[in-house]
C-alpha positions, 0 to 999 in steps of 0.5 A, spaced: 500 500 500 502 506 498 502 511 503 500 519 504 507 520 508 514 515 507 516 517 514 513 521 521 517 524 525 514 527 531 518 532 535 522 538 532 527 539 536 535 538 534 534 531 533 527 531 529 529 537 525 536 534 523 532 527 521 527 530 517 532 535 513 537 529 512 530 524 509 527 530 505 535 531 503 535 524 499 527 527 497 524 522 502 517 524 502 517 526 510 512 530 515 515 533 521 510 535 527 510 538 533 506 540 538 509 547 539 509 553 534 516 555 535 522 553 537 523 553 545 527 561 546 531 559 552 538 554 552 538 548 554 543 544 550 550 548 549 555 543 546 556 541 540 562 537 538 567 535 532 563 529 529 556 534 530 558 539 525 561 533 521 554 531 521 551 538 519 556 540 514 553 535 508 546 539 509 551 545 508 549 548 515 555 547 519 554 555 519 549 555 523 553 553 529 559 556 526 557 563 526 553 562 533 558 558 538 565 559 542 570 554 542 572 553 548 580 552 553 578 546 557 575 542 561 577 541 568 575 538 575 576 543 581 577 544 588 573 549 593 578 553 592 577 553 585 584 549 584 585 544 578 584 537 580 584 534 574 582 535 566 584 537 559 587 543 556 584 544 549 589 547 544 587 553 540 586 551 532 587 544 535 582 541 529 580 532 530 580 526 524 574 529 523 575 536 520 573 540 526 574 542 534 573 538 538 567 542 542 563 548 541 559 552 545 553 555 542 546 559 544 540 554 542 535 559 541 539 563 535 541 555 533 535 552 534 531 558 529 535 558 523 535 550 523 527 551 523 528 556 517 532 550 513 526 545 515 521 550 512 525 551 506 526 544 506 521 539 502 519 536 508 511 538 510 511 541 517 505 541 521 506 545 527 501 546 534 500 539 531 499 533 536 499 526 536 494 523 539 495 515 537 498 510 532 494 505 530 498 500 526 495 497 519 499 491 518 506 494 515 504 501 516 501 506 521 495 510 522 497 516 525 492 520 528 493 527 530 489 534 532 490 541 531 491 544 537 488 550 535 482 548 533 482 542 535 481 539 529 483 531 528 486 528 523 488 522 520 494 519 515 497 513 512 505 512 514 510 507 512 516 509 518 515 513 525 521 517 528 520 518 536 524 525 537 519 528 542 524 528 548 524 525 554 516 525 556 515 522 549 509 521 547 510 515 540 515 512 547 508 512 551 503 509 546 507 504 543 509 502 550 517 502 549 520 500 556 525 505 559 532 502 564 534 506 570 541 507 570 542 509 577 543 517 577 537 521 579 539 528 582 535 535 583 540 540 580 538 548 579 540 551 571 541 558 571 543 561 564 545 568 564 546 574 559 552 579 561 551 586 562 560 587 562 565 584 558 567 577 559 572 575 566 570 568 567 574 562 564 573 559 557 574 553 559 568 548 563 569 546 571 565 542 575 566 545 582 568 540 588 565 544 593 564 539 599 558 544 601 555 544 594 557 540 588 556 545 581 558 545 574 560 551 570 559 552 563 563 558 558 556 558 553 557 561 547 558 569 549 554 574 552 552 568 556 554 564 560 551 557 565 552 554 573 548 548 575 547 547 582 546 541 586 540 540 591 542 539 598 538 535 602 531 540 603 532 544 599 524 544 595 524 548 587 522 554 591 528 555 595 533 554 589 528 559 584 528 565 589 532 571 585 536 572 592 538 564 593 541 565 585 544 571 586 547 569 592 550 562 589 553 566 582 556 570 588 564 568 586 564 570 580 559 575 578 555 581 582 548 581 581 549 588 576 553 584 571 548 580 568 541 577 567 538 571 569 535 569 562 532 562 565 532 558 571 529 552 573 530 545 577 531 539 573 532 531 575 538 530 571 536 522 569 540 517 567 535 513 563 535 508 556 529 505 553 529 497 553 529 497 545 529 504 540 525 499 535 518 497 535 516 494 529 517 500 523 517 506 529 523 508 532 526 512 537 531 518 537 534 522 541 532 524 549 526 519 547 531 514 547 536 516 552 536 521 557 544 523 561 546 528 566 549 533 562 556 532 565 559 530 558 555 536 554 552 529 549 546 529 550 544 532 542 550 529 539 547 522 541 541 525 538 544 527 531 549 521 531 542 517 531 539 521 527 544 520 522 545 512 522 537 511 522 537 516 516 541 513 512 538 507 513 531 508 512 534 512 505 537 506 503 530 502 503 526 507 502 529 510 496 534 505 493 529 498 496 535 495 500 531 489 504 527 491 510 532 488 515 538 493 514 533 497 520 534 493 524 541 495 525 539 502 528 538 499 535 543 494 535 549 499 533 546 506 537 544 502 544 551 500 546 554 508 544 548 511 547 550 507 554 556 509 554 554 517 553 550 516 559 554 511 563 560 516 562 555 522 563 553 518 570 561 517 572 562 525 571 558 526 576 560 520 580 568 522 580 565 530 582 562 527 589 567 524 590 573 529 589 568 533 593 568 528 600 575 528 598 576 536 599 572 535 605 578 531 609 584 534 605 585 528 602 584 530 594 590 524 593 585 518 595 580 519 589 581 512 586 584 513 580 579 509 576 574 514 577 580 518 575 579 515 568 572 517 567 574 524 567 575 529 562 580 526 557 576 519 558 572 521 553 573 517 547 567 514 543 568 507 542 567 504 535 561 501 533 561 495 536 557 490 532 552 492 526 553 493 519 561 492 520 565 487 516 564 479 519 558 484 524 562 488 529 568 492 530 576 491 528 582 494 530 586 491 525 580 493 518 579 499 523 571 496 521 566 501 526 572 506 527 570 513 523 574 514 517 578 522 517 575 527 513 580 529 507 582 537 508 586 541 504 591 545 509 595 551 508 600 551 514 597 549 520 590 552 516 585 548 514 583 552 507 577 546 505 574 540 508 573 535 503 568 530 505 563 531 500 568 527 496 566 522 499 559 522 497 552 521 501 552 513 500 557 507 500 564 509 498 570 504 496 577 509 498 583 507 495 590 510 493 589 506 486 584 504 483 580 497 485 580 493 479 572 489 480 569 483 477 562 484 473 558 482 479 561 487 484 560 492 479 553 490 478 553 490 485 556 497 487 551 500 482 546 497 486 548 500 492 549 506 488 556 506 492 562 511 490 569 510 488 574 515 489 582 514 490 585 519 493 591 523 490 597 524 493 596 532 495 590 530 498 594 525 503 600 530 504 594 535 506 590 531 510 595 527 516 589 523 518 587 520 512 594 519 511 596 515 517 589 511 515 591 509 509 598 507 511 596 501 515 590 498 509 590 500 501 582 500 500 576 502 506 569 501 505 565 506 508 559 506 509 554 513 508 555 515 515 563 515 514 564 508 519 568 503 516 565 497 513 571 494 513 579 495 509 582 490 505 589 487 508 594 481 508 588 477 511 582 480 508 581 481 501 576 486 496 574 480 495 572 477 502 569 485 504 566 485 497 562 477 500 561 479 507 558 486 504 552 482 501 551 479 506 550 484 511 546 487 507 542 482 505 543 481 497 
């Protein structure tokens, strides 16, 4: 049955705005809802890292947070006194394999607005102060019933795929009964965001505070602003911590009331929680619907958009270029794991404060067990994929299969002049230093999976240290269209045998 929409994402925040913009881009025909009219005008997420505007620059849009954010020194662990205790210093210029600094603070409204803008030039149809009121499952597609909420009117339509990006009170996790996982931290903690009236003094880099008397965590936001997080203390209520004065008194060692304007503050249970599973037949969850952090990490966006770009590539491989319907169950078994261990790591963050703190407190700052040390700022590293569409389904130091391939770029100095990935396409992509001679059947299948072959040139390698480095250990890399590795020939592994194992993962 041909239905009135290919997918349904239901949430219009970051993740359900990047989903929808990345199906309408490979002209899926998608609708986006939301029960909001406009985009919320208070921050929330602050923090996008080298990978996120990895992921935007294929939409062109890296601009949005380019010219919207801040980057920023370090991240430090300190002592009452505000003495480091540990952390990273972030080197100015310092650009990953990915092209891009590793973090940037940003102001989401501004962000947030322009990516809206991008949704409704897009051709994604839009229905805002729209709610979803039931899913009704027709055999292989849904019935989607939604009601106008300023009229009241309900209407109906046919959809083949659902996208849960409607956060964490989720209203497709509700009807479609997901399950959620507690993962063992729930606290109260105050967030104050201010707008300074005088030039910036405060540090650029974050810091989570120590402070035996009160644990909190500081955040250089994108200028003018700037963001505390206080822990509640035992007693404390919500309306003890949202009184002008209290805030004022608790911003007090760094600021006067005069230098700046509270813009938003509000109490908020920092979870950790997953979904027991992120799919349900043909509905999926995505972002704070899935998995919910404390924010100690900043990567509570970026696990959106990164499931945001793996469920989309896959969706547009089925929908628009008829891979076989198991490929969407990869989504699931790839995000999981690496949304885990965000949250996990976010958990432990907060963890190894409370720590240092009852540390501080007895002036035994050296008896902070060094395996919470280690979860700290400088741990951070996210995992390959673990298991999935990966050669033999799961990850490999040696073919580097579940490990993100570099961006190619063009430096000038210690300048990056372009950043290349376009190259590389928007699908599968065969990269070599020569080109791969192929057999029939693997030309018919490449064409298939309508699948790129480049070979990077020698002033592409010179330019790009990363990808030079990769291309040093294994001649050829499949990479999938979310630039993760499929696999890479070596002297145990052959086009041949990746080429065999390909079709295999993907069911042709």
């Amino acid at each position: 049955m041909k239905t009135d929409y290919d997918v349904t994402v239901v949430g219009l925040g970051p993740a359900g705005t990047l989903t929808s913009l990345l199906l309408s881009d490979s002209s899926v025909n998608v609708i986006g809802i939301d029960k909001e009219k406009d985009i919320y005008n208070l921050p929330r997420a602050v923090t996008i890292d080298d990978e996120g505007l990895r992921i935007l620059q294929r939409l062109n849009l890296e601009h949005i947070y380019l010219d919207n954010a801040t980057t920023i020194e370090g991240a430090h662990f300190l002592d009452d006194k505000f003495n480091k205790l540990s952390g990273i210093d972030i080197p100015s210029g310092h650009l990953t394999s990915n092209g891009w600094v590793p973090t940037m603070m940003f102001h989401q409204p501004y962000t947030d607005s322009l990516l809206r803008e991008e949704l409704l030039k897009s051709t994604c149809s839009v229905k805002l102060e729209t709610e979803l009121v039931d899913l009704i499952p027709k055999g292989n597609h849904y019935i989607a019933k939604t009601q106008n909420l300023t009229n009241g009117v309900e209407k109906c339509f046919s959809t083949q795929y659902v996208v849960g990006a409607d956060g964490a009170s989720s209203k497709v996790r509700n009807i479609m009964k997901f399950d959620q996982e507690d993962l063992d931290y729930d606290k109260n903690w105050l967030v104050v965001d201010v707008k300074l009236n005088v030039e910036n003094t405060l540090p650029r880099f974050a810091a989570q505070i120590c402070d035996p008397k009160r644990i909190c965590t500081y955040i250089p936001s994108h200028l003018p602003f700037r963001r505390w997080e206080f822990i509640l203390l035992e007693g404390e209520s919500k309306d003890d911590m949202l009184d002008k004065n209290k805030i004022q008194e608790l911003i007090s060692p760094w600021l006067k009331p005069e230098e700046y304007d509270i813009i938003r503050a509000a109490v908020y249970r920092f979870h950790s929680l997953m979904a027991k599973n992120f799919r349900k037949d043909n509905c999926f969850l995505i972002g704070d619907a899935a998995h919910q952090s404390p924010p100690f990490m900043g990567q509570g966006m970026m696990s959106g958009y990164r499931d945001a770009l793996n469920l989309s590539w896959k969706l547009i491989s089925v929908i628009k270029d008829s891979f076989p319907l198991t490929v969407l169950g990869s989504f699931e078994e790839e995000r999981k794991p690496h949304s885990r261990f965000v949250v996990d790591g976010s958990a432990a963050i907060g963890k190894l404060m409370t720590a240092y703190a009852d540390a501080v407190e007895r002036n035994q700052s050296s008896d902070v067990p060094q395996e919470l040390i280690d979860r700290g700022y400088g741990s951070f590293t996210l995992p390959p994929l673990k298991n999935g569409i990966l050669y033999k389904g799961k990850s490999d130091r040696a073919s580097m299969a579940g490990s993100i391939f570099p961006q190619p770029l063009r430096m000038e100095g210690m300048e990056c002049s372009e950043r290349l990935d376009a190259l590389l396409g928007k699908g599968f992509c065969i990269v070599s230093k020569k080109e791969v001679d192929l057999k029939t059947e693997q030309k018919d299948f490449y064409q298939k999976i309508r699948s790129k072959f480049v070979v990077l040139e020698e002033g592409i390698l010179n330019n790009s240290p990363s990808v030079k480095e990769v291309m040093k250990k294994n001649d050829v890399y499949i990479l999938r269209p979310d630039r993760h590795i499929f696999g890479s020939t070596s002297d145990k592994i052959t086009f041949d045998d990746l080429t065999e194992d390909l079709k295999q993962r993907l069911n042709f």
